[in-house]
N, C-alpha and C positions, 0 to 999 in steps of 0.2 A: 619624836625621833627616837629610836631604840639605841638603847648605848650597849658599847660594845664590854669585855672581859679583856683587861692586857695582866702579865705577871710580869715580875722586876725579882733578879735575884739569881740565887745558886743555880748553876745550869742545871743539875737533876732535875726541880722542880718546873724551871721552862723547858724541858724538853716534854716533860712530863704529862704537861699541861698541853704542850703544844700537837701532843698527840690525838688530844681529843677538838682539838681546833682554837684553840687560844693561840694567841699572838702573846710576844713576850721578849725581854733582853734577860741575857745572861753575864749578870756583873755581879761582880763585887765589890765597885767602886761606887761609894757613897756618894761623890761626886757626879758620875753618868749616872747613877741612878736618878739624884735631886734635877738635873738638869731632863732625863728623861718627865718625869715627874707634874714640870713645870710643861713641857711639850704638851705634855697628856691634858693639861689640863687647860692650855691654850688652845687645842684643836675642838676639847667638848664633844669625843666623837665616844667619849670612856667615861664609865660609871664608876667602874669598882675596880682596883688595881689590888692584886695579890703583891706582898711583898715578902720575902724570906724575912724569918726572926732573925737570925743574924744581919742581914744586913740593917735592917730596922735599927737595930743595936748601938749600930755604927752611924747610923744617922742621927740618933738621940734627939736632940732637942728642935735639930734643924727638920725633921718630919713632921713632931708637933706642931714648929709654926706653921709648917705647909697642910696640916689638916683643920689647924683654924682659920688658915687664913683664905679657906673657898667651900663651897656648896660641894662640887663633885671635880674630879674623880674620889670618890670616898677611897682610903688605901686601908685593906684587912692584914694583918699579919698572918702568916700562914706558919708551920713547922718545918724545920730542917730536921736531919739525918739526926741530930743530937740532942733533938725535944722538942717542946711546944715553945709558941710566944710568950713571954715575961706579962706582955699586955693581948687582951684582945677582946676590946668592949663593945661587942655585936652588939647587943642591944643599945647602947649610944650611937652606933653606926647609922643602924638600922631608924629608930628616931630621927636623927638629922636627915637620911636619907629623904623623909616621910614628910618634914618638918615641919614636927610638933614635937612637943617639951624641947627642954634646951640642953 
């Protein structure tokens, strides 16, 4: 089954995104976001979730458990308007995606 692209985050980048045919929510609420999140990864229909660094930010430690605690949707942090991501460990993504090494 082919998994699909969603983004999560500042509206620039879901509209952005949405242009070129991604699906996406525009929040900034840490909270819809995690509860998006948890959706995403209960329907299994998403691989790889874009997330704004800010929002990330905001989610801190509550994202981490949600990227240990399942296989996919893998979530990437992407850049806002005011820099790049603090974290963004493609190649550990990419790995687990793969899953080999740990």
């Amino acid at each position: 089954m082919e998994k699909k692209l969603f983004v999560i985050g500042h509206h620039d980048a879901v509209l952005g995104l949405a242009l070129v045919g991604v699906d996406g929510l525009a929040t900034e609420d840490p909270e819809r976001a995690l509860a998006k999140l948890a959706e995403l990864r209960q329907s299994q229909a998403v691989g790889l979730v874009l997330i704004s660094a800010d929002l990330a930010e905001r989610l801190g430690a509550r994202l981490e458990e949600f990227r240990d605690s399942g296989d996919l949707p893998i979530v990437y942090e992407i850049p806002t308007r005011e820099g790049r991501p603090a974290y963004a460990p493609a190649a550990q993504l990419v790995r687990r995606a793969l899953g080999v090494g740990s």
